[in-house]
N, C-alpha and C positions, 0 to 999 in steps of 0.2 A: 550577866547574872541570869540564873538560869531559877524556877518554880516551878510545883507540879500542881495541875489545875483539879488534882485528886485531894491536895493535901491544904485544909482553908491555915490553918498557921504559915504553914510555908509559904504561902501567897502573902499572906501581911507583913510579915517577916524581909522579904524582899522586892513588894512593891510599894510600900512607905518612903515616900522621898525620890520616887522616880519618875522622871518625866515622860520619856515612853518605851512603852511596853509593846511588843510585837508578840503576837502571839502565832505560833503552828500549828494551827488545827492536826488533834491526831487521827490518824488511820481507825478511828474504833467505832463501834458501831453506835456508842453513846457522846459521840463526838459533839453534839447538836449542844448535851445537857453540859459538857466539860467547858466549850470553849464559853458559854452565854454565864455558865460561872465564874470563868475566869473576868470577866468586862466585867460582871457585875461588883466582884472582887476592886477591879482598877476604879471603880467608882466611888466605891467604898474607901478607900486608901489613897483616892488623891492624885492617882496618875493623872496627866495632864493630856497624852494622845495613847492611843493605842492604832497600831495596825494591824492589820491581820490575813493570811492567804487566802485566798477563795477561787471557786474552777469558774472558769467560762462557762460551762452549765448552768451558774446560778439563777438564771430566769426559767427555766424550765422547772417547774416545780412539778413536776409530773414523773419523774424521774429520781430515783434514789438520793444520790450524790445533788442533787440540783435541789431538793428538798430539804436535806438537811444545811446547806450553804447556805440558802435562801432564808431561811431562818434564824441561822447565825447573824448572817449580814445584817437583817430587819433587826433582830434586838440592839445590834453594834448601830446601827442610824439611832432607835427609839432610848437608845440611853443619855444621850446628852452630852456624851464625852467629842472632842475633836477625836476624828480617825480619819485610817485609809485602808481604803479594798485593796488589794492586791488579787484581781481575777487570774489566774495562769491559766495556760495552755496545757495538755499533757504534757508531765516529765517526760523528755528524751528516756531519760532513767527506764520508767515502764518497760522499755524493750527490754532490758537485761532478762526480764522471764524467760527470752528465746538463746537464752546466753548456753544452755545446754542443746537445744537443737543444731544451732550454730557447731556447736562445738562436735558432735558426732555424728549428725545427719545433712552437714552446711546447709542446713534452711532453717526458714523464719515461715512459721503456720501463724495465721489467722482468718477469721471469719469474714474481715473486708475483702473486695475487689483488688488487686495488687498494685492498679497504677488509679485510684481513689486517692484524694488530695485529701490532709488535714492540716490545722497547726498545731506545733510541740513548742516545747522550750529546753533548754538544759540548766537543773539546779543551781550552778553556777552564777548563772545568769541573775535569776529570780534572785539567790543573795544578793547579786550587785546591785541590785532595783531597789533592794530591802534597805540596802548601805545607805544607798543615795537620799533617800526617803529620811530615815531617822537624822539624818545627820544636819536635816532642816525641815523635819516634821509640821511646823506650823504654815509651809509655805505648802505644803498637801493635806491639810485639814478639808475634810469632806469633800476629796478625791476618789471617786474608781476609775485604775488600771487596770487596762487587759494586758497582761505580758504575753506575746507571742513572737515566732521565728517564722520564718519563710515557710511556704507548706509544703510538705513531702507527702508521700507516695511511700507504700511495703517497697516496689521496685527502688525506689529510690534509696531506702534503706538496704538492702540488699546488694544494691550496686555501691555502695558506699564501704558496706562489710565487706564485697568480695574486691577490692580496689586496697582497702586497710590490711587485708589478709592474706592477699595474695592467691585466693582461690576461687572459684568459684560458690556465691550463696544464693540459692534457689529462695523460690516464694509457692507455700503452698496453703491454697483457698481450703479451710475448714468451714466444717455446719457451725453453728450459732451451739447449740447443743454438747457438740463433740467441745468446744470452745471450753464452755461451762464444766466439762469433766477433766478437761484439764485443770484449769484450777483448781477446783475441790480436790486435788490427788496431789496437788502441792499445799495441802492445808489451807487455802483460803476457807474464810466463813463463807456462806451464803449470799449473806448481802452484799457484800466487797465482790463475788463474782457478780452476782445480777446487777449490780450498779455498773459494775465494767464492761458487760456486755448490753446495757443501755447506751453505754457510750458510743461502744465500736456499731451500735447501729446507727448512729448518729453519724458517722463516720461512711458507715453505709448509703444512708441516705442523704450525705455531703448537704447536714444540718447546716446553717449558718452558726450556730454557736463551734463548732467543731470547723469551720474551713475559713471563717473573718479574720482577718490579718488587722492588726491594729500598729501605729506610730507609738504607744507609748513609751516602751520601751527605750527607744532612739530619743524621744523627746528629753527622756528620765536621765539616762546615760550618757549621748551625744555620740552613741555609735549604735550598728546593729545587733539583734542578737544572734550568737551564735547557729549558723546552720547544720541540718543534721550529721553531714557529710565529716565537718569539723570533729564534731562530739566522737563522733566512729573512731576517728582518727584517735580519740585519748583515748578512747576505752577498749579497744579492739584487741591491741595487743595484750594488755595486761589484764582480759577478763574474757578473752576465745580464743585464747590458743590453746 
């Protein structure tokens, strides 16, 4: 069952009588104000657990994306309800911005260092944490996960695409700046660029929030998560050739 945390009917409507509610934080820039109404909705209505996504940045409150999670997360503890963090890793996903470089210039531009370590994950994954989670929610009441994957490297990604694809894919070091004009010229807002290029300095400066490997994953599951190399493998063909 599915609600929209814009619409207060639609929330009562289909959280009356439900045990738990996961929520997805959205991509928007009033994200903070959407998701702290939707808990306050599940409070209001009865739900019994809510879970919800949140980044590995969330202690850095100094930082875009880390501010506004931080937030969320504190109101999701101060309300009273059982929940669960679910902190990710960066989507694998995220690369696909390079999915047209890839595709006519075979490289992957970014402002980090090329063989600079961090951890990803792939959405896949994170649903199956999600699975796991609801399907015995009480037994992760006032739990936070980190979901993360083995740490890779641009090189690593690169060597992954040009092994999936059969060609060669270069790695080529951009300004922090040049970064930022790229997205805006692919529509991003503002803050969705300067939050992602607070990240990739983090990235840069091989932050602990961006390079800590965490077991929970494996704990949650009873296997690992998927490595970048993998993920290439499904999406390679059917999204760069």
């Amino acid at each position: 069952m599915r609600c929209d945390c814009k619409d207060e009917s639609s929330m009562e409507k289909l959280m009356r009588g439900i045990d738990t509610l996961f929520i997805n934080v959205p991509s928007e820039q009033n994200r903070v104000k959407l998701a702290t109404c939707a808990i306050d909705a599940a409070k209001r209505f009865g739900v019994k657990h809510v879970i919800i996504i949140s980044t590995m940045q969330a202690d850095m409150t100094n930082e875009i994306f880390g501010k506004m999670f931080n937030e969320i997360e504190s109101h999701l503890k101060k309300s009273g309800l059982p929940f669960t963090i679910l902190r990710c890793a960066n989507f694998y996903e995220n690369q696909l911005h390079s999915v047209k470089n890839i595709k006519e210039k075979n490289m992957i531009t970014c402002p980090v260092k090329a063989d600079n370590k961090f951890v990803g994950i792939a959405v896949d994954d994170i649903g199956e944490a999600i699975a796991v989670v609801m399907s015995n929610a009480s037994k992760h009441a006032g739990k936070t996960y980190c979901l993360t994957a083995k740490p890779y490297s641009h090189n690593d990604l690169c060597n992954a695409f040009s092994t999936a694809l059969g060609k060669k894919i270069n790695f080529q070091q951009m300004s922090f700046s040049d970064a930022k004009k790229d997205y805006m010229s692919h529509g991003w807002e503002e803050w969705q660029a300067d939050g992602v290029l607070e990240v990739l300095k983090d990235m840069e400066t091989q932050s602990e929030s961006i390079t800590k490997t965490s077991a929970d994953f494996r704990d949650l599951t009873g296997h690992e998560a998927m490595p970048v190399d993998q993920w290439v493998k499904q999406v390679a063909v059917t999204r760069c050739n």
